[in-house]
Backbone as a ProteinNet text record, in pm:
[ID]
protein_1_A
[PRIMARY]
XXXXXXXXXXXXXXXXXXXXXXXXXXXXXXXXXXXXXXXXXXXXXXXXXXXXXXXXXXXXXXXXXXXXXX
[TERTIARY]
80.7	0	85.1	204	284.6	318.8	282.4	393.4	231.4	170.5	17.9	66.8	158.1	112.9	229	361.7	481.2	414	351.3	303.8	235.4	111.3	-7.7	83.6	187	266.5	311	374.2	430.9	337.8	201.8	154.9	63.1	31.8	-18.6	127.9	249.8	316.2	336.7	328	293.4	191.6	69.5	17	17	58.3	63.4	208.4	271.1	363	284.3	240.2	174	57.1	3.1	-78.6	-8.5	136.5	233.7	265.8	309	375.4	231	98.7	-6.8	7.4	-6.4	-19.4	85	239.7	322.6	282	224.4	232.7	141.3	19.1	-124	-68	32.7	81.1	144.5	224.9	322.8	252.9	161	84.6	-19.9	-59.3	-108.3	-17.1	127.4	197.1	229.7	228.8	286.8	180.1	104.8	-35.2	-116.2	-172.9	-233.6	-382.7	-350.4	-472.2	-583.2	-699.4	-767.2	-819.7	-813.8	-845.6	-732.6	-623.1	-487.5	-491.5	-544.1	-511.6	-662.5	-756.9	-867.9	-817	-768.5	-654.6	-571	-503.2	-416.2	-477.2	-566.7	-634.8	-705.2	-753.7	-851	-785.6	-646.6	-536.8	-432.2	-465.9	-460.5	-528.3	-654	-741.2	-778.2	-732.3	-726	-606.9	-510.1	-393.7	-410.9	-510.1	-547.3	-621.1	-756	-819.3	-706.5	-630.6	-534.3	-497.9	-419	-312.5	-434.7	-551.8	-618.6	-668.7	-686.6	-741.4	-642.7	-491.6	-380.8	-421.6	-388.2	-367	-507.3	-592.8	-709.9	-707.7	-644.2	-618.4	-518.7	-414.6	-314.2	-383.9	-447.9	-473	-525.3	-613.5	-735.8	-625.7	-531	-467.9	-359.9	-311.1	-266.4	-340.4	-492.4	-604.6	-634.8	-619.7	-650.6	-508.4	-421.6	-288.9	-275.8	-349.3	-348	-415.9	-553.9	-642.9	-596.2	-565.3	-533.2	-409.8
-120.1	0	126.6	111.3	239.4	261.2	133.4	214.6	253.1	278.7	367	536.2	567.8	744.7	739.2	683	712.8	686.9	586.6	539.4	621.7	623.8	808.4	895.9	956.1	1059.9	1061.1	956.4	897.6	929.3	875.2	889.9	997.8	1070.6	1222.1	1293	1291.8	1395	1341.1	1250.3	1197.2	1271.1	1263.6	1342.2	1448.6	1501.2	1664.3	1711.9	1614.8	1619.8	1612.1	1518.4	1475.2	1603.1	1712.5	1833.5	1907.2	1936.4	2071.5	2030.7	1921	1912.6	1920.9	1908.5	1894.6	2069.5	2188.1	2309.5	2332.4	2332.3	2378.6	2326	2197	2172.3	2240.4	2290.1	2380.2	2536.5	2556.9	2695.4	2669.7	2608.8	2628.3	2630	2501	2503.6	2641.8	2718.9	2837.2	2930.9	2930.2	2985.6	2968.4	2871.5	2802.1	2778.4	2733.7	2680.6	2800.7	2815.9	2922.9	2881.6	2741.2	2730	2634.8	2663.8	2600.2	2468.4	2394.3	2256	2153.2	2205.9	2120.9	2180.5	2306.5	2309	2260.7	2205.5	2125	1990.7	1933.4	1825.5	1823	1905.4	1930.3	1956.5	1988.9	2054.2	1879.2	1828.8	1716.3	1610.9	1556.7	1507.5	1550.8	1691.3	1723	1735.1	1730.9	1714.4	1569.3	1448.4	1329.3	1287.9	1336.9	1346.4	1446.7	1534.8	1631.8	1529.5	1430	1384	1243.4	1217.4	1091.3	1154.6	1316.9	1320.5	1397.4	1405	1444.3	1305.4	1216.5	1082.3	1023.8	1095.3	997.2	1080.7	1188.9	1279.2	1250.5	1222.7	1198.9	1067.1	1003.7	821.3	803.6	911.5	927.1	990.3	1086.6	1155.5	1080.7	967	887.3	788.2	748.3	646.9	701.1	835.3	898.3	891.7	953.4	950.4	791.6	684.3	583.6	548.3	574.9	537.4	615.7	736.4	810.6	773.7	689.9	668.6	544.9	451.2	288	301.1
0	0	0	26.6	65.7	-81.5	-205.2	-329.1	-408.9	-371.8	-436.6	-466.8	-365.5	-318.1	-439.9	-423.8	-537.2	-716.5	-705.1	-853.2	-901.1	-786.8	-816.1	-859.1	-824.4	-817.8	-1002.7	-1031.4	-1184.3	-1212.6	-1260.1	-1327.6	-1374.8	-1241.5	-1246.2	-1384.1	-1290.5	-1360.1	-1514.4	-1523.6	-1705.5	-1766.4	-1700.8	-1735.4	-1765.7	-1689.1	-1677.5	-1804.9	-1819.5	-1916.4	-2036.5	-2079.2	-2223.4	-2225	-2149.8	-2102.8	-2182.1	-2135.2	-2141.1	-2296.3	-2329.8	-2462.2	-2585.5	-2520.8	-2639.5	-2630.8	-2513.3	-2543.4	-2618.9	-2583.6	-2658.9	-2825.6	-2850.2	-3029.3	-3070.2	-2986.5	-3054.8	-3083.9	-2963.3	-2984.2	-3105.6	-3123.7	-3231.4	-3355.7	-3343.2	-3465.8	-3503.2	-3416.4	-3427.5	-3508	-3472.1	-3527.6	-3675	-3732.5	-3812.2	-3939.6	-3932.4	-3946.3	-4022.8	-4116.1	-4186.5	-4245.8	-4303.8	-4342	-4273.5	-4283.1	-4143.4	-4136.3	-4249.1	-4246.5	-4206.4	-4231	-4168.5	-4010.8	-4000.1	-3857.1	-3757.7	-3842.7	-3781.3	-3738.6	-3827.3	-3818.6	-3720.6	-3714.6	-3576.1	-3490.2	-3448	-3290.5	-3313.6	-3373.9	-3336.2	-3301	-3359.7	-3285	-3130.2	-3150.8	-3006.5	-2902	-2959.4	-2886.4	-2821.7	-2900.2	-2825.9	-2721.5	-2751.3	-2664.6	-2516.7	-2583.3	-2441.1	-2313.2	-2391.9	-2328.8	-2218	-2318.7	-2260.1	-2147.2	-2171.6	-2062.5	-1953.9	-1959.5	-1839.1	-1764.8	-1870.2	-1787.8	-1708.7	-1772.4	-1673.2	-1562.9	-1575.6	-1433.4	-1324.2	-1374.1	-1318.1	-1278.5	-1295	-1263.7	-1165.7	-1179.8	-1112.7	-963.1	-960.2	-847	-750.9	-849.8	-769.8	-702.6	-740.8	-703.6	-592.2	-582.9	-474.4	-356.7	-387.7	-277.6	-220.2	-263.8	-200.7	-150.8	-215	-136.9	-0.4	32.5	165.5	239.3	197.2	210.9	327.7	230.2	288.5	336.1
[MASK]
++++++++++++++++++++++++++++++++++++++++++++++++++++++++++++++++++++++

């Protein structure tokens, strides 16, 4: 039970990584990016990567909270 709170911990900050690196590619692609059907393309692929890295962090947290928990 004690390796819950460290694992929660991993896998939150994965999250929160795969978070930071989907904003930085939307920024860039904002930058970069002119015409709007390639950049529909890009936001809708980032947009599934958004949902991943919130479900980690959200999987992660839950698994911190029961590791404090138990």
């Amino acid at each position: 039970m004690n390796l819950l709170v460290p694992i929660g911990t991993i896998v939150t900050l994965l999250g929160l990584a795969i978070l930071i690196w989907c904003i930085l590619r939307v920024a860039q692609a904002r930058k970069t990016i002119k015409n709007d059907i390639e950049m529909r393309g890009k936001l809708q692929k980032m947009a599934t990567m958004n949902m991943i890295a919130l479900f980690l962090s959200f999987v992660g947290l839950i698994i911190v909270i029961f590791g404090v928990i138990l």
